[in-house]
Backbone as JSON Lines, residues from 0, in Angstrom:
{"i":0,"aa":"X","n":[4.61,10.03,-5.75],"ca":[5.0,10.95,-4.69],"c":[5.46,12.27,-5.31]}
{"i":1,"aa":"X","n":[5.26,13.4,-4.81],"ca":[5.39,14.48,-5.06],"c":[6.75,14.66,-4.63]}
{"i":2,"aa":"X","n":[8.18,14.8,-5.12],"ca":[9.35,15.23,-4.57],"c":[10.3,16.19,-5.75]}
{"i":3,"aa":"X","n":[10.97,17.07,-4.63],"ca":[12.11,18.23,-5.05],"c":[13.7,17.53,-5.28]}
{"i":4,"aa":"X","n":[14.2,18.67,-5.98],"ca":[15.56,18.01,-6.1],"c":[15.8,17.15,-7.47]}
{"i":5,"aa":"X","n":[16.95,17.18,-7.86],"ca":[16.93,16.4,-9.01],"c":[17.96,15.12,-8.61]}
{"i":6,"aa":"X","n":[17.89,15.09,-7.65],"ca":[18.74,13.81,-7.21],"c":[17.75,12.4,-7.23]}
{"i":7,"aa":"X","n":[16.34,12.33,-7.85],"ca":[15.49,11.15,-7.56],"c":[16.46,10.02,-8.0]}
{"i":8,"aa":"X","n":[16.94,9.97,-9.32],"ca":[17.81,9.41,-9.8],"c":[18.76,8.15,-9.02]}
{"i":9,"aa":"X","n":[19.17,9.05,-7.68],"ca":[20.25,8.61,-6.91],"c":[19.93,8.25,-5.45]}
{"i":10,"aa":"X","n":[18.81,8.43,-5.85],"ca":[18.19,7.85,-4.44],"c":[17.62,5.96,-3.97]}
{"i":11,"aa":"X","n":[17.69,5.63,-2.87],"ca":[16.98,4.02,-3.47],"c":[15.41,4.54,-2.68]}
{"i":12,"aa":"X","n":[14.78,2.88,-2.76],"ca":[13.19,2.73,-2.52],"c":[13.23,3.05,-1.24]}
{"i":13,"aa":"X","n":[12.34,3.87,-0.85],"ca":[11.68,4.16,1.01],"c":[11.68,2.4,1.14]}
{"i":14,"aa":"X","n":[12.62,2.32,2.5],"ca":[12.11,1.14,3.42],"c":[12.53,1.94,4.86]}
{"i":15,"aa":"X","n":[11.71,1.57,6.08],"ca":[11.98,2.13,7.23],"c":[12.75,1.24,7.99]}
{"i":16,"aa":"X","n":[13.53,2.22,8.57],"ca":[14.75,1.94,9.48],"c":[14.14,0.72,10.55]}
{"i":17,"aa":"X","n":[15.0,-0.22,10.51],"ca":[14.2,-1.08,11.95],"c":[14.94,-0.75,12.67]}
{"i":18,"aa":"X","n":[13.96,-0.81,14.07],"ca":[14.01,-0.14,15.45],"c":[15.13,-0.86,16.13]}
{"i":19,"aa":"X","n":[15.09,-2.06,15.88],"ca":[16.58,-2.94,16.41],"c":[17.75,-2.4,15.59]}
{"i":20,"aa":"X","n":[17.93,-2.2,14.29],"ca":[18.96,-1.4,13.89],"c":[19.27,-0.36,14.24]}
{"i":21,"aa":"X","n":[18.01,0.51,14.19],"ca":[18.49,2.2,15.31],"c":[19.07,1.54,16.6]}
{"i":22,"aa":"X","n":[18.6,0.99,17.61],"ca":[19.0,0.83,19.09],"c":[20.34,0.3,19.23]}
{"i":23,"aa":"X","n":[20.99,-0.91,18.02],"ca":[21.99,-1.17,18.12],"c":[23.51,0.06,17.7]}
{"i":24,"aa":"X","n":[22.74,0.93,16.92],"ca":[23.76,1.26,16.4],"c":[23.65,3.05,17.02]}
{"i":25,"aa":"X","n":[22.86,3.28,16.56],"ca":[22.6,4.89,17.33],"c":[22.55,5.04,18.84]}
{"i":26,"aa":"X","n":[21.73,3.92,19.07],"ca":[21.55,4.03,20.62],"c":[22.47,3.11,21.75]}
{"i":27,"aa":"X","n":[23.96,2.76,20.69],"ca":[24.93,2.71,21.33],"c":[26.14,3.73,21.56]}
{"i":28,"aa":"X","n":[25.81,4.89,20.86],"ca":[26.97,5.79,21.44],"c":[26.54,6.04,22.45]}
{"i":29,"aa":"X","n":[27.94,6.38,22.87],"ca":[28.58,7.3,24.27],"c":[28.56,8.7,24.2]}
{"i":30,"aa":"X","n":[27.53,9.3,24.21],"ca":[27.59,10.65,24.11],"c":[26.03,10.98,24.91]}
{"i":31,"aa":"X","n":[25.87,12.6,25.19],"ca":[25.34,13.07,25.3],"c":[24.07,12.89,24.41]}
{"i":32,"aa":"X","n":[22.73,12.7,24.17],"ca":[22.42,13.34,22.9],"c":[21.85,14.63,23.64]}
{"i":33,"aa":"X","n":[21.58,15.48,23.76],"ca":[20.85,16.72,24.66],"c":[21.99,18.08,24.06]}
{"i":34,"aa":"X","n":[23.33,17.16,24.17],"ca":[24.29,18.51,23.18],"c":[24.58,18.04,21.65]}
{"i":35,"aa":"X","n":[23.23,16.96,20.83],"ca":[22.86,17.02,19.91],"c":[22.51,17.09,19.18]}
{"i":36,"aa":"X","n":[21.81,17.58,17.93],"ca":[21.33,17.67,16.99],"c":[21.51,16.25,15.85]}
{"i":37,"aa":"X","n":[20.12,15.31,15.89],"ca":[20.34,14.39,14.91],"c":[19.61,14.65,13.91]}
{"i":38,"aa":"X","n":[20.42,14.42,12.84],"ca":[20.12,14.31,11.3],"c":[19.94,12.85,10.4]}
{"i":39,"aa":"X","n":[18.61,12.56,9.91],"ca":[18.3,11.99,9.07],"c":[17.98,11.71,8.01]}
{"i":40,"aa":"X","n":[19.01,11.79,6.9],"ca":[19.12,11.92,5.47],"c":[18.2,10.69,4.97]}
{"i":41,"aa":"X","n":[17.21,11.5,4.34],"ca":[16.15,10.19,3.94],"c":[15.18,9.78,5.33]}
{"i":42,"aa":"X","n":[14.74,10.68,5.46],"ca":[13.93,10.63,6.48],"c":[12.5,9.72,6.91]}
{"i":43,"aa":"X","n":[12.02,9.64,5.42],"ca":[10.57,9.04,5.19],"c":[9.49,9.28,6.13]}
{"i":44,"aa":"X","n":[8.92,8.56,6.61],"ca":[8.18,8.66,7.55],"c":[7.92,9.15,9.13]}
{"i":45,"aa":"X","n":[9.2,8.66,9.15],"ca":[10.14,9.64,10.6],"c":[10.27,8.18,11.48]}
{"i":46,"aa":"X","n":[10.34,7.09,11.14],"ca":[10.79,6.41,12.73],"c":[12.1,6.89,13.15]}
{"i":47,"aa":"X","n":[13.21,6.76,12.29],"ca":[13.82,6.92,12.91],"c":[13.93,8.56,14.19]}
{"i":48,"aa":"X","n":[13.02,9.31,13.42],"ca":[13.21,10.7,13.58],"c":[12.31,10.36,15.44]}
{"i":49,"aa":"X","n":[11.99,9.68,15.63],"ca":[10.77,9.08,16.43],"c":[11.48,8.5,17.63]}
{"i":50,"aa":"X","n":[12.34,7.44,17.08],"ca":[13.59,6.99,17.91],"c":[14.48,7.91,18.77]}
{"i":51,"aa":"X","n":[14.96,8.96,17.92],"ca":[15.77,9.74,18.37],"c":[15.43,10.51,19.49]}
{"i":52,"aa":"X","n":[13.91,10.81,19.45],"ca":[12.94,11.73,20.29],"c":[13.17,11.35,22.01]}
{"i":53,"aa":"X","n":[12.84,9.51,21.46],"ca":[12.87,8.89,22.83],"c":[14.48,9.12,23.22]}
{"i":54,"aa":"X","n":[15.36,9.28,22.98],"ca":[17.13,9.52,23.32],"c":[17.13,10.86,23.6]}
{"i":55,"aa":"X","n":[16.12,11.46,23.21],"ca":[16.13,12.97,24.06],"c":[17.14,14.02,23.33]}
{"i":56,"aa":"X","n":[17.19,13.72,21.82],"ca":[18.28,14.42,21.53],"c":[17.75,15.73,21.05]}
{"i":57,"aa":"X","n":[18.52,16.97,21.1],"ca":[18.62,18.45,21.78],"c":[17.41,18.83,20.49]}
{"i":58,"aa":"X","n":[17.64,18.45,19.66],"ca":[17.14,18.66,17.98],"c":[17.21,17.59,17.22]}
{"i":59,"aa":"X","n":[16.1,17.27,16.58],"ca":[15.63,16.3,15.65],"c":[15.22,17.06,14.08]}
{"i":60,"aa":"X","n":[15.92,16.43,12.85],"ca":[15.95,17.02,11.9],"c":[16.16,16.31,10.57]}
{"i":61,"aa":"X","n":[14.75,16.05,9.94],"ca":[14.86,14.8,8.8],"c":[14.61,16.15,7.36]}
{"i":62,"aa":"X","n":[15.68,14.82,6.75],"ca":[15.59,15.56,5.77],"c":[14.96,14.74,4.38]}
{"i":63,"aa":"X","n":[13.8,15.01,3.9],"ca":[13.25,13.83,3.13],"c":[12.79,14.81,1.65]}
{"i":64,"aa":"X","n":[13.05,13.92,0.26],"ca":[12.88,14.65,-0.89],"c":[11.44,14.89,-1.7]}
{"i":65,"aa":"X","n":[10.61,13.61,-0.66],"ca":[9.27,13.31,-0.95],"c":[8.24,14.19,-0.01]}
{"i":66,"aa":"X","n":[7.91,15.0,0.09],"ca":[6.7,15.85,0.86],"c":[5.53,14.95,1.02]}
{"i":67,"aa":"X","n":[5.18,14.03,0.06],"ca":[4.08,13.39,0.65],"c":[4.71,12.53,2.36]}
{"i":68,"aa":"X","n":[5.9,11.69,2.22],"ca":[6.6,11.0,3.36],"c":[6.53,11.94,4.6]}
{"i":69,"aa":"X","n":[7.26,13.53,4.43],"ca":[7.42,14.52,4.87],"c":[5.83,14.35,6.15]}
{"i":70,"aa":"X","n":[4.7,14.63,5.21],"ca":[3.62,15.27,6.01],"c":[3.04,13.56,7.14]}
{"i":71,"aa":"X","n":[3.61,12.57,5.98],"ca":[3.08,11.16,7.42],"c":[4.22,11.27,8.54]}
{"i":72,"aa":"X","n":[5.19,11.96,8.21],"ca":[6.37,11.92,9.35],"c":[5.66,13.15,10.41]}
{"i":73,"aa":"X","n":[5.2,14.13,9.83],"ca":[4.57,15.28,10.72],"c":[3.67,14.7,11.67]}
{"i":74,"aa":"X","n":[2.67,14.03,10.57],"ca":[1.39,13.21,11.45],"c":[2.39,12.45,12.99]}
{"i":75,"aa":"X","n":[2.95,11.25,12.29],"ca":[3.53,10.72,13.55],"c":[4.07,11.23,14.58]}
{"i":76,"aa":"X","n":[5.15,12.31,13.88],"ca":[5.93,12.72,15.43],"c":[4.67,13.59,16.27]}
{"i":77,"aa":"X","n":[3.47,14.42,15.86],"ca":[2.69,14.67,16.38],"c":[1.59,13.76,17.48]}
{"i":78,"aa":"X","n":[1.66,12.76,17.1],"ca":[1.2,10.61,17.65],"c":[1.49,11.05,18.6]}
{"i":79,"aa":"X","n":[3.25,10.43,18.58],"ca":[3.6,10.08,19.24],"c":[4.27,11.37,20.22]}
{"i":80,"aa":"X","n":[4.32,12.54,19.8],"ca":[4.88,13.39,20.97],"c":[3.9,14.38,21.09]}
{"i":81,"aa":"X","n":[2.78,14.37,22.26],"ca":[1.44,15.36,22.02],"c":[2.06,16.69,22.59]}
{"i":82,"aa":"X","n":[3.04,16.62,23.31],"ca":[3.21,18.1,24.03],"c":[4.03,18.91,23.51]}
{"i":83,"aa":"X","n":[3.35,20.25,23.04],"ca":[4.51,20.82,22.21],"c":[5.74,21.04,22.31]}
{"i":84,"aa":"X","n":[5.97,21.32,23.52],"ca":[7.33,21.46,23.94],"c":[8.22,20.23,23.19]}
{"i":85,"aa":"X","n":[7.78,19.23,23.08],"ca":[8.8,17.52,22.74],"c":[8.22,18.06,21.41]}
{"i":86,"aa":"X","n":[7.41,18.21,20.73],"ca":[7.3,19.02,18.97],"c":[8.41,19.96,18.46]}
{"i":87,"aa":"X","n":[8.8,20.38,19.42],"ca":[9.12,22.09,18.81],"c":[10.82,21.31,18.92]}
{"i":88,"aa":"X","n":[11.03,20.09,19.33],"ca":[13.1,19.36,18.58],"c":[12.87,19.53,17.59]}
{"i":89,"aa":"X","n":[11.45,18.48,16.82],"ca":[11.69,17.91,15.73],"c":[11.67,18.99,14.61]}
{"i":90,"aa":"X","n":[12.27,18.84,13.29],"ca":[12.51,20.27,12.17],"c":[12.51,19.1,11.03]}
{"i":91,"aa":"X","n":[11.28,19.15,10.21],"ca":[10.95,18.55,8.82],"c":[11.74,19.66,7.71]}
{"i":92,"aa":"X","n":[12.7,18.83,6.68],"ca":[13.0,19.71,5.82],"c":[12.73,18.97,4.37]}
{"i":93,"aa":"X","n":[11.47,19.39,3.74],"ca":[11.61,18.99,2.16],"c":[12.47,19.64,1.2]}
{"i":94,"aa":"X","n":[13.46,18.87,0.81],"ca":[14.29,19.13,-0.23],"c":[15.73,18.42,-0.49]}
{"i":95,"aa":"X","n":[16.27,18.49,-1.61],"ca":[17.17,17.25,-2.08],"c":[18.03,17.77,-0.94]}
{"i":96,"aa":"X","n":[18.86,16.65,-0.53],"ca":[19.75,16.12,0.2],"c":[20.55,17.24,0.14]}
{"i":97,"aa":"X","n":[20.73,17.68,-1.03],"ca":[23.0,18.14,-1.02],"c":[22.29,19.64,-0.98]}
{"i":98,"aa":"X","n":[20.94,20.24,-0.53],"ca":[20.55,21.11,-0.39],"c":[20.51,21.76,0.7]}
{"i":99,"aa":"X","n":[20.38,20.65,1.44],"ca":[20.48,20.79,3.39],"c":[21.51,21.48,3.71]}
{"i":100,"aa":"X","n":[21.42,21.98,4.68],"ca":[23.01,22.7,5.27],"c":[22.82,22.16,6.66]}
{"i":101,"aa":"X","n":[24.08,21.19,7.1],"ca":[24.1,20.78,8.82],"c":[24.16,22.23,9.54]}
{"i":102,"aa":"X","n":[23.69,21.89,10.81],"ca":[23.83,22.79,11.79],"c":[24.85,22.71,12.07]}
{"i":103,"aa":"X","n":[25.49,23.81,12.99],"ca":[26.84,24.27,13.06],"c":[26.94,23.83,14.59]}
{"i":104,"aa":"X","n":[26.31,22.86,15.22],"ca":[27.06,22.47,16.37],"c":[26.92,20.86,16.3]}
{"i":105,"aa":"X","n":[27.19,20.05,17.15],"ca":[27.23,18.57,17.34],"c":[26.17,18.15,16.71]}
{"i":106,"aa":"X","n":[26.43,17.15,15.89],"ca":[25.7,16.22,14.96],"c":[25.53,14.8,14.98]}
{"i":107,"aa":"X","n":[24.72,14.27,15.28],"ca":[24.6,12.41,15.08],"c":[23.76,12.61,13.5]}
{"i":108,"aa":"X","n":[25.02,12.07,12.56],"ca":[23.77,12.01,11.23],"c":[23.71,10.32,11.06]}
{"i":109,"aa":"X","n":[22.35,10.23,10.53],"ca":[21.93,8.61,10.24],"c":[21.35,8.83,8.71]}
{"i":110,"aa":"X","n":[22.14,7.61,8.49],"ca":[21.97,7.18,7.16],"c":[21.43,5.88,7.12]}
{"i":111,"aa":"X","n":[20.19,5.31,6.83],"ca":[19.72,4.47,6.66],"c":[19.67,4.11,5.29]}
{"i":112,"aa":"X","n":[21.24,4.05,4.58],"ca":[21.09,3.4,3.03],"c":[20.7,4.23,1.97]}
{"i":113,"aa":"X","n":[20.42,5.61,2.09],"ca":[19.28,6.26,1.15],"c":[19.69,6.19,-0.26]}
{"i":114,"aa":"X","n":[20.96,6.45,-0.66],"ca":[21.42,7.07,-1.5],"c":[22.44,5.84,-2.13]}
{"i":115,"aa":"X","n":[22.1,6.21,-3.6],"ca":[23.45,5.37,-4.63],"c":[24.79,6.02,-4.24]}
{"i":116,"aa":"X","n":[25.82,5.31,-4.89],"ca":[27.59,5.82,-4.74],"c":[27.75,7.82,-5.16]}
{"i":117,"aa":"X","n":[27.12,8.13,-5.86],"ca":[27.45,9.21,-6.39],"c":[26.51,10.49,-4.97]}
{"i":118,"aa":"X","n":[25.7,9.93,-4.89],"ca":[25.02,11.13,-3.66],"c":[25.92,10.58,-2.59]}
{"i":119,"aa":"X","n":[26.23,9.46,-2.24],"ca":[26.4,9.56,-0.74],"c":[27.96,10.09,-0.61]}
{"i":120,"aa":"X","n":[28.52,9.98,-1.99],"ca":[29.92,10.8,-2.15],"c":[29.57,12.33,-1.68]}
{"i":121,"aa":"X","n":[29.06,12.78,-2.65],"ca":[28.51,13.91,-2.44],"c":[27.89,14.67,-0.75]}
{"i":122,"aa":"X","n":[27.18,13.43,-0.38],"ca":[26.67,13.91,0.91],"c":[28.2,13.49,2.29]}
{"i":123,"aa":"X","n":[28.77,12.97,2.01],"ca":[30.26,12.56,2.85],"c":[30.73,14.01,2.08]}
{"i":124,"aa":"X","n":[31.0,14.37,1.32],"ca":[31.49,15.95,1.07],"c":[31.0,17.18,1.49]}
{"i":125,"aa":"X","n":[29.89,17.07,1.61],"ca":[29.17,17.68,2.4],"c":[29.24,18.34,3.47]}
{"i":126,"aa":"X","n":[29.33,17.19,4.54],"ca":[29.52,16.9,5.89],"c":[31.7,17.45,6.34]}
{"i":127,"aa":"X","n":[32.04,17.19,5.25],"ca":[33.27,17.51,5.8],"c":[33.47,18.82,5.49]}
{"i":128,"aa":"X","n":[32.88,19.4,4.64],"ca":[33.21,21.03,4.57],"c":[32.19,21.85,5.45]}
{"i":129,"aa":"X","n":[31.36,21.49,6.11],"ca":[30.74,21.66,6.93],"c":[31.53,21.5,8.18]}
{"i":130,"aa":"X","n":[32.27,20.89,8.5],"ca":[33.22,20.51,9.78],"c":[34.2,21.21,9.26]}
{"i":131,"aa":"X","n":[34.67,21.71,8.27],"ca":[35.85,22.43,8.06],"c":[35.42,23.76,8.34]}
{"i":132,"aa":"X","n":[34.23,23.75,8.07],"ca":[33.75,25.61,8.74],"c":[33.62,25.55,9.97]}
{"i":133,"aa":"X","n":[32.93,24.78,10.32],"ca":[33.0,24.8,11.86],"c":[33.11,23.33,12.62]}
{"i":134,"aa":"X","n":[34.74,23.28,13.33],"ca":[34.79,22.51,13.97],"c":[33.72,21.81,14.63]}
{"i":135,"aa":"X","n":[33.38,20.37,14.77],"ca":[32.6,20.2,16.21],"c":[32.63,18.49,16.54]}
{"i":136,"aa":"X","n":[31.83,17.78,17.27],"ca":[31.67,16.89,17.18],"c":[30.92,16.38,15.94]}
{"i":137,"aa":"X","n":[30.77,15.37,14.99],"ca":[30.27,14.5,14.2],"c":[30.07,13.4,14.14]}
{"i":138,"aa":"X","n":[28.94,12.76,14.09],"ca":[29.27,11.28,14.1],"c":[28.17,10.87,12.91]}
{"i":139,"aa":"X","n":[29.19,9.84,12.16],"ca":[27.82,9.52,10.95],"c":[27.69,7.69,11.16]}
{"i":140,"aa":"X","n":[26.27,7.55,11.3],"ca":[25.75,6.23,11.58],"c":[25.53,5.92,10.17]}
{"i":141,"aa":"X","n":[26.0,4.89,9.53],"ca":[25.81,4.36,8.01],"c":[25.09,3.33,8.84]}
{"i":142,"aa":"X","n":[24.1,2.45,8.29],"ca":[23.26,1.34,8.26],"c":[23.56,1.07,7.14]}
{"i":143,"aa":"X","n":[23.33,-0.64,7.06],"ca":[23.96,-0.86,5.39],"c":[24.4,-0.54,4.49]}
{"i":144,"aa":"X","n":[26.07,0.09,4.52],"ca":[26.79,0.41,4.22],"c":[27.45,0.24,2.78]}
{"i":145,"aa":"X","n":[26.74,0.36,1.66],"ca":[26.86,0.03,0.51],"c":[28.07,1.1,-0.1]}
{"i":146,"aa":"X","n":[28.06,2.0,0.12],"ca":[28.95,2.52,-0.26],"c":[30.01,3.38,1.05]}
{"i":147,"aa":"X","n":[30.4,2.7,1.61],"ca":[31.31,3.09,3.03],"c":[32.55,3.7,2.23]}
{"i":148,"aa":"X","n":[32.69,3.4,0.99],"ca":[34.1,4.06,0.84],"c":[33.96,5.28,0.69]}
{"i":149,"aa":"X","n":[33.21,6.13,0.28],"ca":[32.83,7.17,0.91],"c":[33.49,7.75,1.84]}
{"i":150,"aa":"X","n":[33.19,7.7,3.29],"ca":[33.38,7.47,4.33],"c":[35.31,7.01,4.89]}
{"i":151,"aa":"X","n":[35.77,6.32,3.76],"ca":[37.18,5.76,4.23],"c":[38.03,7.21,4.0]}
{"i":152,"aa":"X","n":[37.62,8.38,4.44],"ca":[39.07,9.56,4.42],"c":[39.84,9.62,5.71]}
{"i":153,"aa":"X","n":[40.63,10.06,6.22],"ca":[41.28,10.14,7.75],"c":[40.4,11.14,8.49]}
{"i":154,"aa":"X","n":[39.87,12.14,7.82],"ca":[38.95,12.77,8.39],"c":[38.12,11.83,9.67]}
{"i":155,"aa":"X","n":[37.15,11.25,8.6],"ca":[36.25,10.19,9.0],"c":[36.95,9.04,9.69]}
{"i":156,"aa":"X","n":[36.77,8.88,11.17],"ca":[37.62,7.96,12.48],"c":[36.67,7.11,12.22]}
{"i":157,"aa":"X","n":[36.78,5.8,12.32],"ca":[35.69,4.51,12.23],"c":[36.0,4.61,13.85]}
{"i":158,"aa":"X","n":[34.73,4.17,14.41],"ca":[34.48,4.22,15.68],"c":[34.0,2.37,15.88]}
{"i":159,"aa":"X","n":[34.65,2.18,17.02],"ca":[34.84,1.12,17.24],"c":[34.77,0.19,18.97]}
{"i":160,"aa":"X","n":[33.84,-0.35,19.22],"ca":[34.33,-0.83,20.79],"c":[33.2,-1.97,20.83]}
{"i":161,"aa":"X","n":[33.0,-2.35,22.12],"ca":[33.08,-3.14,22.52],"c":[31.85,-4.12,22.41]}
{"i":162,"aa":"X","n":[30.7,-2.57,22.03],"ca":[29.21,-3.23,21.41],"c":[29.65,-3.15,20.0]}
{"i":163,"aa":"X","n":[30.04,-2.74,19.02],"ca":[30.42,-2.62,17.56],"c":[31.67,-3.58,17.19]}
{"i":164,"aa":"X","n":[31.41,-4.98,17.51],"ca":[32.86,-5.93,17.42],"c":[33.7,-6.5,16.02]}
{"i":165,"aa":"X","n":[32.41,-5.91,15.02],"ca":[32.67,-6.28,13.89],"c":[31.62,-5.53,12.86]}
{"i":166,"aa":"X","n":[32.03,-5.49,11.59],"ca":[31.17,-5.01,10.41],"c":[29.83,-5.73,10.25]}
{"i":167,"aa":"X","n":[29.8,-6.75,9.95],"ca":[28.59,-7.6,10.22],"c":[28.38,-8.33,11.53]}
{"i":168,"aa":"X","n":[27.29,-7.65,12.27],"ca":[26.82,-8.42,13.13],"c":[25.62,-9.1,12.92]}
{"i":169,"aa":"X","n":[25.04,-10.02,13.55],"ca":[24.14,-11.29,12.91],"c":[23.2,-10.5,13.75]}
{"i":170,"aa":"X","n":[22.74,-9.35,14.53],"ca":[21.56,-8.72,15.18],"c":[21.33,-7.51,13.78]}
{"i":171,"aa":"X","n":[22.21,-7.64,13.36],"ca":[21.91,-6.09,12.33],"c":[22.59,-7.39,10.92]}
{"i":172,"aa":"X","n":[22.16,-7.57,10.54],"ca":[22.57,-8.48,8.99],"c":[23.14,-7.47,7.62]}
{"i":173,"aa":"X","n":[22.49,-6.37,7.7],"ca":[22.67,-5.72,6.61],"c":[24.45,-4.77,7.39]}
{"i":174,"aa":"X","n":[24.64,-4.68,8.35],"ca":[25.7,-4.39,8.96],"c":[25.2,-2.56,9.19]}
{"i":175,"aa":"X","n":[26.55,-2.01,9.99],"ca":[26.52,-0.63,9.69],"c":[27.5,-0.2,10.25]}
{"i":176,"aa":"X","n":[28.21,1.03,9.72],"ca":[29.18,1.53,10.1],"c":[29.2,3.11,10.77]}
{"i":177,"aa":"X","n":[30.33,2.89,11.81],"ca":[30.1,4.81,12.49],"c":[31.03,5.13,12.53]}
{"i":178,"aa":"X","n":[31.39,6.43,11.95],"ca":[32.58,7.43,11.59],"c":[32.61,8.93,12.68]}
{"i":179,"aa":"X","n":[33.39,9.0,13.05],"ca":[33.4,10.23,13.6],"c":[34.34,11.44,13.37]}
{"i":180,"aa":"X","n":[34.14,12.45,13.08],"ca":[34.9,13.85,13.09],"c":[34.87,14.43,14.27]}
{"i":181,"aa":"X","n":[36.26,15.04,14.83],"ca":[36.0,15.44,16.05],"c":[36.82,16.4,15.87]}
{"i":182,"aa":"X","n":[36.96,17.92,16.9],"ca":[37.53,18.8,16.8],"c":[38.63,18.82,17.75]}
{"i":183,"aa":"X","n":[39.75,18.94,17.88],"ca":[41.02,18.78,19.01],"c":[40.48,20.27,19.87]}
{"i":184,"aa":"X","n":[40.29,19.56,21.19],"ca":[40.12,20.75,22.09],"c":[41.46,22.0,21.75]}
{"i":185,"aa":"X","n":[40.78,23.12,21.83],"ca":[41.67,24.18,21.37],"c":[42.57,24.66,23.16]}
């Protein structure tokens, strides 16, 4: 595969997100998605980016280090969404991870595992100085959560209820965790 960035290192193997893991875990928040923008670090092919489409969220935005993955994710979301208007959410970005810059309003980011301890530190650092510039909503979906400590600052609220009853659930085996940053109404 043809990929940018010198993070290959710290990255793990493309496997795609299963669709029962997105639905349980993404497509159980309580939110809007329409006043969101979702982000997919490690994008690959785009299901998840595909998923999100069907949730209608405001902007769709993968971020993948491999350009060959990049252009089958183009192919698909083109499949599966023929009318440009449902084209013109989705935003393909080739290039390493800690290169990306979040958008500056409400965010659902998904992490489907991509990254060893040292990027996903890095990419949880990321994300909070990004919310330190500009307040907003955040929410980060970890899927198999290998390195959640990351993730354990006060910043980062573990989000918790009534579909999410525990860390491992036996519908999602590999588990996943959701953190949220939120801004105190001014």
């Amino acid at each position: 595969m043809q990929i940018v960035g010198m993070n290959a290192a710290n990255a793990h193997e493309y496997a795609p997100s299963p669709a029962r893991t997105f639905w349980l875990s993404v497509g159980s928040l309580t939110l809007d998605p329409k006043r969101f923008t979702f982000v997919d670090y490690g994008s690959g092919m785009g299901r998840a980016l595909l998923l999100a489409g069907k949730l209608s969220y405001g902007r769709i935005e993968g971020v993948e280090f491999a350009s060959d993955l990049n252009a089958i994710a183009s192919q698909n979301i083109a499949t599966t969404f023929p009318a440009p208007e449902d084209r013109a959410r989705f935003r393909l970005h080739t290039l390493d991870a800690t290169d990306y810059r979040l958008p500056l309003e409400p965010c659902v980011i998904y992490l489907f595992n991509p990254f060893g301890p040292m990027l996903v530190e890095r990419i949880a650092d990321i994300i909070l100085d990004s919310y330190r510039q500009a307040p907003r909503e955040i929410y980060v979906v970890y899927v198999n959560p290998q390195n959640k400590a990351s993730f354990e600052r006060p910043e980062f609220q573990p989000v918790e209820g009534a579909w999410y009853a525990k860390y491992l659930d036996r519908r999602v085996p590999s588990g996943f965790a959701i953190y949220r940053l939120h801004a105190a109404p001014a």
